[in-house]
VEXMIRO-402164 format. One line per 4 residues: number of its first residue (from 1); their letters; for each residue x, y, z of C-alpha. Coordinates in pm, 1 decimal. Each point is the difference from the previous one (the first is absolute). Example, Ala and Ser with C-alpha at 12.3 -4.5 7.8 and 13.67 -1.06 7.14 Angstrom:
! residues 2
1	AS	1230.0,-450.0,780.0  137.0,344.0,-66.0;
! end
This chain:
! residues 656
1	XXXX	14522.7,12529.8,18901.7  187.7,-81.4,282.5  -31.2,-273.0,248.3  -190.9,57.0,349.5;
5	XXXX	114.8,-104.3,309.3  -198.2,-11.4,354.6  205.5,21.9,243.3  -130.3,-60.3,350.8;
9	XXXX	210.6,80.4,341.8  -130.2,-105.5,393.6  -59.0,366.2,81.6  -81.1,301.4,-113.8;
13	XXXX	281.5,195.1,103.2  221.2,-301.2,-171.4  -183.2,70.3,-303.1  51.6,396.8,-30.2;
17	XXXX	365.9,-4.9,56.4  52.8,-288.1,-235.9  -189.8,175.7,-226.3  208.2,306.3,17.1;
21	XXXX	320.9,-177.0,-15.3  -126.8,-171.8,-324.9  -136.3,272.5,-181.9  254.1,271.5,75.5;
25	XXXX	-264.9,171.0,145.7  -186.3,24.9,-359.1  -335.2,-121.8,189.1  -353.5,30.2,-20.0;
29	XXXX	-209.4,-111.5,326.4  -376.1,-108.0,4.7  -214.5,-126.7,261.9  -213.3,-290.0,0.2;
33	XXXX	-365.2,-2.6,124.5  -32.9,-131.6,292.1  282.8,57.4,204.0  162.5,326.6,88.0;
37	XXXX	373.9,-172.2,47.6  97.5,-192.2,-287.9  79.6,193.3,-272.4  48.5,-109.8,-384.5;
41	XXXX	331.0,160.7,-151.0  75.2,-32.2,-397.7  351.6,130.9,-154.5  184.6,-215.0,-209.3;
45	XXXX	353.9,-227.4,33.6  228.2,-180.7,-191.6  6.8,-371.9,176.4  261.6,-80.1,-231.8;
49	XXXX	-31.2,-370.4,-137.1  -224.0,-147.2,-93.9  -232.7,263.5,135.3  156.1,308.2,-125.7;
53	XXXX	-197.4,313.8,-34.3  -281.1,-31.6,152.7  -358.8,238.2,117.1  11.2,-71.0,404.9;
57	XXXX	-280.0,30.2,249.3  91.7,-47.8,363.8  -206.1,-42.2,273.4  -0.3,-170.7,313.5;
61	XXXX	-240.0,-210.9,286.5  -0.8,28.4,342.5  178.0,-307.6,137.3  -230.4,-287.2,-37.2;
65	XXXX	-263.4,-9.3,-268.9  -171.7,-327.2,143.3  -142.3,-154.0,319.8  -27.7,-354.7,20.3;
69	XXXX	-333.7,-89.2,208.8  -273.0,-205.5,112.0  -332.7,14.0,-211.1  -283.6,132.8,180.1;
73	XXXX	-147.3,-296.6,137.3  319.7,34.5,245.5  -34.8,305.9,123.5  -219.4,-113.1,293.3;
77	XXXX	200.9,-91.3,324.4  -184.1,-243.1,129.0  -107.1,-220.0,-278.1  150.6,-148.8,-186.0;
81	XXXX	262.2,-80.0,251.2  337.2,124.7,24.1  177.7,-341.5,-37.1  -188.7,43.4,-374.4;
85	XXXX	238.5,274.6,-72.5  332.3,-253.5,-80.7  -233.5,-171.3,-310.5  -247.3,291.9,-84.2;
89	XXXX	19.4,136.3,-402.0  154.0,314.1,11.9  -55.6,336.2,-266.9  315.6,182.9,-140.6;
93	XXXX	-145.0,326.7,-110.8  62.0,348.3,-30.7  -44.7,203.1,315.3  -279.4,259.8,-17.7;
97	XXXX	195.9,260.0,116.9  225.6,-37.5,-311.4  -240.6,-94.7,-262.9  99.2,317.6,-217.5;
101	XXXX	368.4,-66.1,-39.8  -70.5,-351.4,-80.6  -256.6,162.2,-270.2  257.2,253.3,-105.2;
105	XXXX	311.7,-260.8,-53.6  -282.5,-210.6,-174.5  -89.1,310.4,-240.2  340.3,111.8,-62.4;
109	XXXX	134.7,-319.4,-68.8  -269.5,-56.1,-307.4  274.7,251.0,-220.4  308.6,-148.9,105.9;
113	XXXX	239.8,-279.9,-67.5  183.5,-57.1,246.5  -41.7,81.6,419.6  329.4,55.6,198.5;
117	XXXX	-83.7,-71.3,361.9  136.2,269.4,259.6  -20.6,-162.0,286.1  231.0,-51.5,312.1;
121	XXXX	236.7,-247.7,-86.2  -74.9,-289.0,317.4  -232.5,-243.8,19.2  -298.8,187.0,56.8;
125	XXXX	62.5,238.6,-247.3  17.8,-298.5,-236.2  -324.2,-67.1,104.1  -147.9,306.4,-74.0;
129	XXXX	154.6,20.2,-341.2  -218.2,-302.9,-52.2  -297.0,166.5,114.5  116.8,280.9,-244.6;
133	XXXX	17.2,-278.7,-308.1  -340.0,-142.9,75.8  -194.1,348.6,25.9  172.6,72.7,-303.0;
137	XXXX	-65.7,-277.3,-162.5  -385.9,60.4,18.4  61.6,243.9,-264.2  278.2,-163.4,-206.1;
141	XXXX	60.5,-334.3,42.6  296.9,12.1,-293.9  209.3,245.2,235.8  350.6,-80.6,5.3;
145	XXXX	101.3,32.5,359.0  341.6,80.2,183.1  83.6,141.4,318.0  285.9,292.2,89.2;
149	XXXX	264.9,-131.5,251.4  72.5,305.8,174.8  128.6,112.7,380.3  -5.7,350.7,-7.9;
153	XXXX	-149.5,299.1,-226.3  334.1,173.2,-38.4  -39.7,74.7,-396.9  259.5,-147.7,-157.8;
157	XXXX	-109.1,-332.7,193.5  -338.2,54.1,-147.9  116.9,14.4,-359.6  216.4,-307.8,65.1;
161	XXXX	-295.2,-220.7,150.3  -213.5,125.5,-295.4  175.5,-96.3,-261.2  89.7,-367.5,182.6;
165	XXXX	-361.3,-129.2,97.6  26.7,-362.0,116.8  -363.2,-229.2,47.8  -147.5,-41.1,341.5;
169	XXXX	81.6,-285.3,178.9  -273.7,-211.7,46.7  133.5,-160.4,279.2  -30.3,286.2,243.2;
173	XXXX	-345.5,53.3,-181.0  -63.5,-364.4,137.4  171.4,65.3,341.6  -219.0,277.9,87.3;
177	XXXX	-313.2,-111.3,-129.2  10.2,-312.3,229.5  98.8,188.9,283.8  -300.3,292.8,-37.5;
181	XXXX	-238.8,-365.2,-34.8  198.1,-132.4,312.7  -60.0,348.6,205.7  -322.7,45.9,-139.9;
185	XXXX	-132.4,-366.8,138.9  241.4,-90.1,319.3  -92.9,394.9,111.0  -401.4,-11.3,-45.5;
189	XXXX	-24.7,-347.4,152.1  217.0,46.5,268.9  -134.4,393.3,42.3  -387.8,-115.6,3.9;
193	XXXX	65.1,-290.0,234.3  199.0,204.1,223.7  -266.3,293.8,14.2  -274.4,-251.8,39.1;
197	XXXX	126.2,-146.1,275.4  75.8,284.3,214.6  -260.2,204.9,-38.9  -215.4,-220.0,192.8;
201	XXXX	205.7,84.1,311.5  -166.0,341.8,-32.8  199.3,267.1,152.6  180.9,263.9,-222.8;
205	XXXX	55.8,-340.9,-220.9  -404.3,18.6,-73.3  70.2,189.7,-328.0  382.8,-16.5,-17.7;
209	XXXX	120.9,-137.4,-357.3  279.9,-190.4,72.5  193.1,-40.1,-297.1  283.4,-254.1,-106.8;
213	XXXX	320.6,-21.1,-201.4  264.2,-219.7,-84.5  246.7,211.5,37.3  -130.3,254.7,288.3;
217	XXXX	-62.3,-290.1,243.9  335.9,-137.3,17.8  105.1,418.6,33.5  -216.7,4.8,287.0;
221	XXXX	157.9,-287.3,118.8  334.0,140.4,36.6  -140.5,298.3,180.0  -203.0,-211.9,273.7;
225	XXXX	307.7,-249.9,-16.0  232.2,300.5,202.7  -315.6,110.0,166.6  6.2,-348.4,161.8;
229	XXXX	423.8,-2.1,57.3  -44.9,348.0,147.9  -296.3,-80.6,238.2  168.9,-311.2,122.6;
233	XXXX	336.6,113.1,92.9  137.0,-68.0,317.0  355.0,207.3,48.2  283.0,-165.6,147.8;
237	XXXX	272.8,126.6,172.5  367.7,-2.4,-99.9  327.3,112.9,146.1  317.7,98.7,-201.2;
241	XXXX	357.5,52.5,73.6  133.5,341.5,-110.0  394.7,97.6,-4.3  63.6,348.8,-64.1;
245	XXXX	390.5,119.0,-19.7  118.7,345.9,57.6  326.6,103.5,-243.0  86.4,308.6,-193.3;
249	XXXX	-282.5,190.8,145.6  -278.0,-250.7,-163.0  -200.9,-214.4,78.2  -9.0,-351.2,-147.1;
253	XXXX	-306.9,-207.3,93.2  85.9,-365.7,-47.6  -317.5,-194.5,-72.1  -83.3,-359.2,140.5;
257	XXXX	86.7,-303.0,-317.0  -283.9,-179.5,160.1  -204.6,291.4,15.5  -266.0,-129.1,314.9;
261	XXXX	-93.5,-283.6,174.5  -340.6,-2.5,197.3  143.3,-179.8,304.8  146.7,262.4,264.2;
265	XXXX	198.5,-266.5,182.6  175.9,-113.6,-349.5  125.8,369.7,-49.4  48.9,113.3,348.7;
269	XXXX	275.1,-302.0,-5.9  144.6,78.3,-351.0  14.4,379.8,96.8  186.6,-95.4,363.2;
273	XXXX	276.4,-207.2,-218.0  47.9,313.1,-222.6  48.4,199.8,362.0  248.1,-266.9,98.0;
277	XXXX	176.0,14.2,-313.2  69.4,379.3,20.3  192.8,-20.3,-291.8  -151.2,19.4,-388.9;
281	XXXX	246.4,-105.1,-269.0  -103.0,141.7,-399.6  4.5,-340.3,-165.1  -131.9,122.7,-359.5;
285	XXXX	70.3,386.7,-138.8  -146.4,76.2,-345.4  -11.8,246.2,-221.2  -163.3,-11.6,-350.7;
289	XXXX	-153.2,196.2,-324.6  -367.0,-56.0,7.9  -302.5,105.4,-207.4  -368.6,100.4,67.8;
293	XXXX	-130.2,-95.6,-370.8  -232.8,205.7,-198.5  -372.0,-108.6,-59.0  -96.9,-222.7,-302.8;
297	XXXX	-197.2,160.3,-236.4  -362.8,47.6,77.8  -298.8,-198.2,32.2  -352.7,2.8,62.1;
301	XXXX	13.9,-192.3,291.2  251.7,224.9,153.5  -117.3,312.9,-113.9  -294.3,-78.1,226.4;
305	XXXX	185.9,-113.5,305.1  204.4,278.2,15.8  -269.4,219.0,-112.0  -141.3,-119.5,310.7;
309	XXXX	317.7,48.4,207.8  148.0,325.6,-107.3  -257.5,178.3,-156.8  -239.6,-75.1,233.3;
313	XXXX	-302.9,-82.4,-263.4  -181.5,-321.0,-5.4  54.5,-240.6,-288.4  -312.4,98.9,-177.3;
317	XXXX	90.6,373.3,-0.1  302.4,-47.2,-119.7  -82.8,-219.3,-319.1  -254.5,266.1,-82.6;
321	XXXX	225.1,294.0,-21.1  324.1,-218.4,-121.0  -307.8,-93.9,-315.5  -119.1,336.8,-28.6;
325	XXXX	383.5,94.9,-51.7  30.1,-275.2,-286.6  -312.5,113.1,-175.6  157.3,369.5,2.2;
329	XXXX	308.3,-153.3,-147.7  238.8,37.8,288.2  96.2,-320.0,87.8  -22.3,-345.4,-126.4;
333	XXXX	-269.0,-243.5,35.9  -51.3,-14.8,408.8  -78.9,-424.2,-0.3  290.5,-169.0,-59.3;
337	XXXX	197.9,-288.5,195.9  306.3,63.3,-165.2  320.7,108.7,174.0  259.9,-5.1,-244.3;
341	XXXX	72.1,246.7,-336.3  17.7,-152.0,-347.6  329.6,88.0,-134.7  -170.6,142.8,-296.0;
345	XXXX	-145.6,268.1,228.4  151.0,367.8,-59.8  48.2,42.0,356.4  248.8,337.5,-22.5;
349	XXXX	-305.6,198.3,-218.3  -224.9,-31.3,268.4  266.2,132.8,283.3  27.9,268.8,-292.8;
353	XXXX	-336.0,96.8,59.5  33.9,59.3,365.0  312.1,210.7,-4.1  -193.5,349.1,-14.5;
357	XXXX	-190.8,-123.8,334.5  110.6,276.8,297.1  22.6,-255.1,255.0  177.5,-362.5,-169.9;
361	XXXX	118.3,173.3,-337.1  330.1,80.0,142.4  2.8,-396.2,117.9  -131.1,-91.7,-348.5;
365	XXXX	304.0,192.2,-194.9  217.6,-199.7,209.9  -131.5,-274.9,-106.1  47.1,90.0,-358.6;
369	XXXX	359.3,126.1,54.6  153.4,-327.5,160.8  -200.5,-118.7,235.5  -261.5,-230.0,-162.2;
373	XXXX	-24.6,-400.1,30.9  -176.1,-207.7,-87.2  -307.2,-113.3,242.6  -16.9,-333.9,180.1;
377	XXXX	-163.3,-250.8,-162.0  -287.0,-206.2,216.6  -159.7,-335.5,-57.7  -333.5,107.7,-125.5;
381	XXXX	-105.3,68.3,-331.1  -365.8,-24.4,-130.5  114.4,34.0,-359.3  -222.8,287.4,-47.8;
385	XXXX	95.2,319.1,158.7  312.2,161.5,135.5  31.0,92.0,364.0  -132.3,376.3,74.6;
389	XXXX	184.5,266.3,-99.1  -27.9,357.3,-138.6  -65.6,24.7,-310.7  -81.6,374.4,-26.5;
393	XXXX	123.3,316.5,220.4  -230.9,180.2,150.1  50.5,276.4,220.6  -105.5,-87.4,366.4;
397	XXXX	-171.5,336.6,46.0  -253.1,-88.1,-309.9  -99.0,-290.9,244.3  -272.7,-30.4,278.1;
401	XXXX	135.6,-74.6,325.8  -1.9,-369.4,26.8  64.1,-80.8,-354.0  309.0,207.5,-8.2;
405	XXXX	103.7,-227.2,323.6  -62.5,-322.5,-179.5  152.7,151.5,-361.8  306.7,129.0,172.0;
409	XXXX	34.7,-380.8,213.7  -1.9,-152.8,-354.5  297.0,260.0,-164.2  201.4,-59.8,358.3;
413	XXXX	-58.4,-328.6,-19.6  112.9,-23.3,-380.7  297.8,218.9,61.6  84.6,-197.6,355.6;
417	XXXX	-4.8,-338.2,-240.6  246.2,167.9,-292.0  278.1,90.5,258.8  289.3,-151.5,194.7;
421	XXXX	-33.3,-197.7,341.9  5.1,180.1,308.3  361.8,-95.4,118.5  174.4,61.9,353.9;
425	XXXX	251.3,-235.0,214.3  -86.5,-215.0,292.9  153.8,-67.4,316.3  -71.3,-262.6,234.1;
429	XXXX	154.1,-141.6,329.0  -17.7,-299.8,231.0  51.6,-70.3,287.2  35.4,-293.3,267.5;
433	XXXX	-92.6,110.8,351.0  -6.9,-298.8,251.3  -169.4,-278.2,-207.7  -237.7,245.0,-187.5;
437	XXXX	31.7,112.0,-355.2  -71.4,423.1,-84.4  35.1,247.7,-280.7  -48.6,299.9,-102.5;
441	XXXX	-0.9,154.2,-362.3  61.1,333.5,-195.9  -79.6,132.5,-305.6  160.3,296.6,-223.4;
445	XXXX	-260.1,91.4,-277.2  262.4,111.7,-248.4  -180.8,74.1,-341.3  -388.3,44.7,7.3;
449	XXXX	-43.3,-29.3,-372.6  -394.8,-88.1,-49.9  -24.7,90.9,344.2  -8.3,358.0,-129.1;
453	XXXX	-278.7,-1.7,-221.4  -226.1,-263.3,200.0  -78.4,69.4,301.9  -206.7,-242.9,145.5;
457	XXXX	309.3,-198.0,45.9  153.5,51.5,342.0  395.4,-131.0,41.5  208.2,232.2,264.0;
461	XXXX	309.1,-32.8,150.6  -22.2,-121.7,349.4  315.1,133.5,261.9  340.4,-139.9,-107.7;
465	XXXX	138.9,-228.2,235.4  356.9,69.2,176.1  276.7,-158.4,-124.7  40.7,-394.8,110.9;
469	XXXX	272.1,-225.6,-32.4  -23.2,-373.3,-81.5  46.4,-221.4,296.9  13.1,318.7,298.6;
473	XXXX	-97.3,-24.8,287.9  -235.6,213.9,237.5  -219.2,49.2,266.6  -303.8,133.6,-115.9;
477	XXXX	-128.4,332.8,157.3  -340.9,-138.6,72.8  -229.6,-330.8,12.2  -400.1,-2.1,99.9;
481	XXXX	-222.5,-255.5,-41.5  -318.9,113.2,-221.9  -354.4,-55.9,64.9  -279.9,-0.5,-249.8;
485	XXXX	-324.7,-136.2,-114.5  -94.8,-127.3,-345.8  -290.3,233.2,-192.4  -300.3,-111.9,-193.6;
489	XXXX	-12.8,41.9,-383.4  -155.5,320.0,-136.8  -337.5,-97.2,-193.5  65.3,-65.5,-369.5;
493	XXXX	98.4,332.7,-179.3  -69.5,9.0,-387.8  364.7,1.3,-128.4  41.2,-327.7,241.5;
497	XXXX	-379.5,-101.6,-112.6  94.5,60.9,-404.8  326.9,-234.0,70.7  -228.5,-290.2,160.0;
501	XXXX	-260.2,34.3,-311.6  339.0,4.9,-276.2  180.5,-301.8,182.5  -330.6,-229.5,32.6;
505	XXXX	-160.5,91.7,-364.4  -301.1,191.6,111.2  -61.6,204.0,-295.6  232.8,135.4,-260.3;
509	XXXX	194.6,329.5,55.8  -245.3,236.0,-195.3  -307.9,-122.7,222.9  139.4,-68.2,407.1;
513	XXXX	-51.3,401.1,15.3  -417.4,-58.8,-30.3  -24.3,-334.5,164.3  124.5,218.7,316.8;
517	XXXX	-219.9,250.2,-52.4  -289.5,-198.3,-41.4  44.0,-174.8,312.2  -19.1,372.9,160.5;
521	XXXX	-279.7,56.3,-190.0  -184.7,-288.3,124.9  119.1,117.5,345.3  125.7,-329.7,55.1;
525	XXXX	343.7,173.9,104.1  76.3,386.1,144.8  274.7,177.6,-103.9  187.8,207.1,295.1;
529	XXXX	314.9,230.8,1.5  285.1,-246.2,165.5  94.2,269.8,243.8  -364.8,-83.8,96.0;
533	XXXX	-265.4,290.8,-197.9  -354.8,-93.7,0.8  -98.8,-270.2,-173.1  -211.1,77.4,-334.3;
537	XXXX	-104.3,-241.5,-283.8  83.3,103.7,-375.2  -289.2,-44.6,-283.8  111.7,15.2,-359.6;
541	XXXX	-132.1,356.7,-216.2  0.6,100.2,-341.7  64.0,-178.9,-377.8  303.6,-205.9,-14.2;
545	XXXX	158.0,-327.6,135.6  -31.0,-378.7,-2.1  -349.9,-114.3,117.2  -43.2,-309.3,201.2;
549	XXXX	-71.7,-279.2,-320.3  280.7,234.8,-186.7  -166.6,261.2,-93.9  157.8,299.9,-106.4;
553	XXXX	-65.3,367.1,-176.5  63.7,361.6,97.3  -146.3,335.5,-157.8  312.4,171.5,-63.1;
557	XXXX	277.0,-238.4,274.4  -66.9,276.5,268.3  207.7,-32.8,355.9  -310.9,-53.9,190.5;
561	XXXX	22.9,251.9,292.8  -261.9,-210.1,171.3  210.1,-229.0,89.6  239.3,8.9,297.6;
565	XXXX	253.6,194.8,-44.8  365.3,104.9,101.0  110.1,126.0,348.9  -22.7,-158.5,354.6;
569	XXXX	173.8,-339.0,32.5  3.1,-336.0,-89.0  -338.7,-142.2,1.6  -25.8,-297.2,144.5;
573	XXXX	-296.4,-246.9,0.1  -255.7,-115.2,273.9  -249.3,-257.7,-50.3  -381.8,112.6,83.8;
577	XXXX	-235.2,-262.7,193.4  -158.6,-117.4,-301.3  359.6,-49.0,-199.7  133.8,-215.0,332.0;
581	XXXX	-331.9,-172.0,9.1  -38.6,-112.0,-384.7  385.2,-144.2,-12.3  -22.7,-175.5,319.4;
585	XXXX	-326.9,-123.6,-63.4  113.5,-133.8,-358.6  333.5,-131.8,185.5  -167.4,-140.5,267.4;
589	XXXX	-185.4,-251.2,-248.7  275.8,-208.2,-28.4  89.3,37.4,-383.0  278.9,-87.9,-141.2;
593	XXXX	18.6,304.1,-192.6  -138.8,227.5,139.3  -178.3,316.7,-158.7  238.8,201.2,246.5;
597	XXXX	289.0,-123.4,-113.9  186.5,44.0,-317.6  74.7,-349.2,-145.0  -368.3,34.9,-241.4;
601	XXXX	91.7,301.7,-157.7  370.1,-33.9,-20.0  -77.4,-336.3,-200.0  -266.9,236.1,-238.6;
605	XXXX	285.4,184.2,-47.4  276.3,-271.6,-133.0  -316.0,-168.5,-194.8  -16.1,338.4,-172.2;
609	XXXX	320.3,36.8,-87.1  -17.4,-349.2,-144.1  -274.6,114.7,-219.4  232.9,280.3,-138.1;
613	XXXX	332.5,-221.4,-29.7  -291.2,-267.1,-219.5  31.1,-282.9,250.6  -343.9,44.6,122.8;
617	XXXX	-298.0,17.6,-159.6  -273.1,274.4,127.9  -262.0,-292.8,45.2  177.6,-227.4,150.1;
621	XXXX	162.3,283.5,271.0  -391.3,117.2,36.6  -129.8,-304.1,85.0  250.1,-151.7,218.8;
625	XXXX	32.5,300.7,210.0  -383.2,8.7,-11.3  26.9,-351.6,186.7  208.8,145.8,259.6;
629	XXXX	-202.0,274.3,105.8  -297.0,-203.5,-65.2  127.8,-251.4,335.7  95.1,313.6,175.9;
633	XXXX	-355.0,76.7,-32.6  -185.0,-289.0,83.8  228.9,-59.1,316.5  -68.2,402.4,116.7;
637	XXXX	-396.0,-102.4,-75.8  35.5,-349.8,242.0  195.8,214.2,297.2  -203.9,370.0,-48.0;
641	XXXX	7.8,9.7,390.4  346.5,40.5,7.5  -32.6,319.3,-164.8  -315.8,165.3,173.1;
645	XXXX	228.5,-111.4,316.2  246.0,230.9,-101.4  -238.0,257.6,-53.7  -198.4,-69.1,350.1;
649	XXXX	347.4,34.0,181.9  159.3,305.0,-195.6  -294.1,187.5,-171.8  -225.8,-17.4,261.0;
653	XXXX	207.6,-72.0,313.7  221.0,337.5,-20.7  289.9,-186.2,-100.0  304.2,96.8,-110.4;
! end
């Protein structure tokens, strides 16, 4: 009789098309009582060794199996305290909701010998894969387990990844599971202090939950952060010196080296020795090749910022469509911070793919016939996924309208990264004119290469310059001086907001795209059109996603159309009264550190990744950044006034 193997994969749709792939489509599907999305498929597959042969059942969870939480003595607000939260016993059990696919790993794993975890191969997925082992290890504690190391569910990558399992790494396991304890006790205590305390103020805050993160605080920091910088600008004004020179019917604006000074008297005399001069002498004439390089391959972080920017979707709406295009098998796994190909990589088969598209398969046999190179190679690699890339072609019209926008950014993109530098020759010229120093510049855009397959690029050729000669002389046509006035900054847009949260460590690249939308949940922020569209706060809709302590799950990896979605412009970010109010009012207590700020969180993070490198152990990162939060707390309970402060002057005095 042959051998059975569970296998077990994050999602359900994960689980079908792994399924098919394994079984040549020789499949029989059941479903399991008690939920209608998970599914139980059995065919059979040849694991070569040791496994061989073997009778296969795969099914799947939804995201995370278990919630980590208080026991019910807790659950009361007022008593015990909050500050009990940091020391309180906490329960790691199955969550209610998903009490029959812990029951129906448990009951399939009784006839098996071995369970291959399916899960998403980063840290949390690790983490669920143990969540996996331990349900089904309540039916058979003898499994053998292994996980699938996988990044996309193109078939032949299936096969591959099924027949090289690897174990979990119990590192990340460890990583995880101290930050969900972390969230789970820094975000109640600080949450249920928080609440308490302003609710007494009355007002709209009478019944107003108003909830805490790690990570979402310092987010809403950097929004209220360029509130502030915006609010308190005071323009100055400036005066320039422009040259402008009339030859071979064009005009050649000469621009100022020093570019403005903010005292009138300075450049009214600097401008009256270029008058007295008369004469400008070219002291520097050059003309060179020059490139505009193409993009580095893609990553998640990017594929949100310019989601953002070009595509005009916000961060969470385009993670949901660019996973719901990874479950279908289109492209590769959407959370990676890799930016450079492994060599290994069969990088001309995939442009293969696209050549039948109608709109880049012309571009894509070019590639193919001559044209190809190898991509750039970045500085990031989290040794577990490639960057994003097709993996599958799939004709734009079989797409909805903003997944085929997001699906045809990745193939550009991919094709863009394959393809030769933009190249075109620049010409630049200096000049002395009295005592002052000006130049103007020229470009020739010669070849486009990626240019013509990605257009989100912009690189045109400006209007040659005349011909100059080293060391002439002339008398320029024209000379004004220039008057201006310096302009506030714009309020913090996301791609500019997803750059601050990458740089300072707030979050990881799979999860920035819900601590933003959380903090528009929790209407501590509005979202408005930069052109200047009415401002409108974004909840979060349907299965799917990262939740705040990490959870994570999704019926079938659907796009979410309740999210926000494509068109208008940028969005950029305003802070609401409450959001100035809580990070001035926790700023205004005089911490070191801040809750607004990132240094907390950014330090989680590096403690984390010491956990996964083995130079940390999970206690010892739990309970000294336990004692850090702990202080934060105790010195936010001995200065409370400064926060209901805040909240008298913003909340309740009309301000901003």
């Amino acid at each position: 009789m042959a051998r059975k193997i569970l296998c077990v994969a994050e999602k359900p749709a994960i689980a079908k098309s792994v399924a098919q792939h394994l079984s040549g489509g020789q499949v029989t599907t059941r479903s399991i009582p008690g939920n209608p999305y998970v599914k139980n498929y059995d065919f059979d597959f040849n694991f070569g060794p040791p496994w061989g042969n073997c009778s296969v059942t795969m099914t799947s969870v939804l995201g995370h199996l278990n919630e980590l939480r208080f026991p019910s003595q807790y659950k009361q607000w007022h008593s015990p305290p909050p500050s009990s939260l940091f020391d309180a016993p906490v329960e790691d059990v199955v969550h209610q909701d998903k009490k029959a696919i812990a029951d129906n790993i448990a009951q399939q794993a009784q006839y098996s010998r071995g369970l291959f975890i399916w899960t998403d191969c980063d840290r949390e997925g690790e983490h669920i894969g143990a969540e996996v082992r331990r349900a089904a290890f309540q039916g058979n504690r003898s499994l053998e387990v292994k996980r699938a190391q996988f990044s996309n569910t193109e078939r032949a990558h299936v096969v591959r990844a099924a027949q090289n399992a690897i174990n979990l790494d119990e590192r990340k396991v460890n990583a995880v599971a101290a930050r969900v304890e972390l969230d789970l006790r820094i975000g109640a205590a600080f949450t249920r202090f928080t609440t308490l305390t302003l609710q007494t103020m009355g007002g709209n805050l009478s019944d107003r939950v108003i909830s805490y993160g790690s990570c979402q605080f310092p987010t809403l920091g950097f929004v209220v952060d360029r509130y502030f910088r915006v609010k308190n600008f005071v323009p100055e004004k400036f005066w320039s010196i422009k040259v402008m020179h009339l030859r071979d019917d064009m005009e050649v604006i000469f621009a100022w080296q020093r570019h403005r000074l903010f005292d009138r008297m300075s450049v009214v005399v600097l401008f009256e020795r270029c008058l007295t001069a008369r004469i400008a002498k070219v002291t520097k004439l050059q003309k060179k090749p020059t490139s505009k390089w193409r993009p580095l391959p893609l990553t998640t972080v990017e594929l949100q910022k310019l989601g953002s920017m070009y595509l005009r979707m916000d961060s969470h709406r385009v993670m949901k469509i660019a996973e719901s295009l990874y479950t279908k098998g289109w492209i590769s796994y959407p959370r990676t911070e890799t930016d450079s190909f492994d060599k290994g990589i069969d990088l001309r088969n995939l442009i293969e793919k696209q050549v039948q598209d109608n709109a880049w398969g012309h571009y894509a046999q070019g590639l193919l016939s001559g044209g190809f190179k190898w991509p750039r190679s970045g500085r990031n690699n989290d040794q577990a996924h490639p960057p994003i890339h097709p993996v599958n072609y799939v004709s734009l019209a079989a797409l909805s309208g903003d997944d085929r926008r997001v699906y045809e950014f990745v193939v550009r993109r991919f094709l863009a990264c394959c393809s030769e530098d933009a190249k075109g020759e620049s010409t630049s010229v200096e000049i002395d004119y009295g005592d002052e120093t000006f130049f103007a510049n020229g470009l020739i855009v010669l070849e486009r290469n990626y240019l013509d397959v990605y257009p989100y690029d912009k690189w045109t050729s400006s209007q040659p310059l005349p011909r100059f000669i080293l060391h002439e002389t002339f008398e320029p046509t024209e000379a004004n001086i220039t008057e201006g006035e310096t302009t506030a900054p714009g309020y913090l847009t996301e791609p500019e907001l997803i750059s601050l949260m990458d740089a300072n460590g707030i979050g990881t690249d799979a999860t920035m795209a819900e601590h933003i939308a959380k903090i528009k949940g929790r209407e501590y922020v509005m979202a408005q059109a930069r052109a200047g569209g009415a401002a409108h706060t974004n909840g979060t809709n349907g299965r799917g996603g990262r939740g705040a302590r990490g959870g994570r799950g999704g019926a079938g990896g659907g796009s979410g159309a309740g999210d926000g979605g494509g068109g208008g412009s940028v969005q950029q970010f305003i802070p609401t009264t409450l959001g100035v109010a809580l990070i001035e009012g926790y700023d205004g207590i005089g911490l070191e550190t801040s809750l607004g700020k990132p240094f907390l969180r950014k330090e989680m993070e590096i403690k984390m990744k010491e956990i996964c490198a083995g130079t940390k152990s999970r206690n010892d990162y739990v309970q000294e950044t336990l004692e850090q939060y702990r202080d934060v707390f105790v010195r936010t309970q001995q200065q409370v006034e400064m926060l209901r402060a805040a909240c008298r002057k913003y909340v309740f005095g009309g301000q901003p």
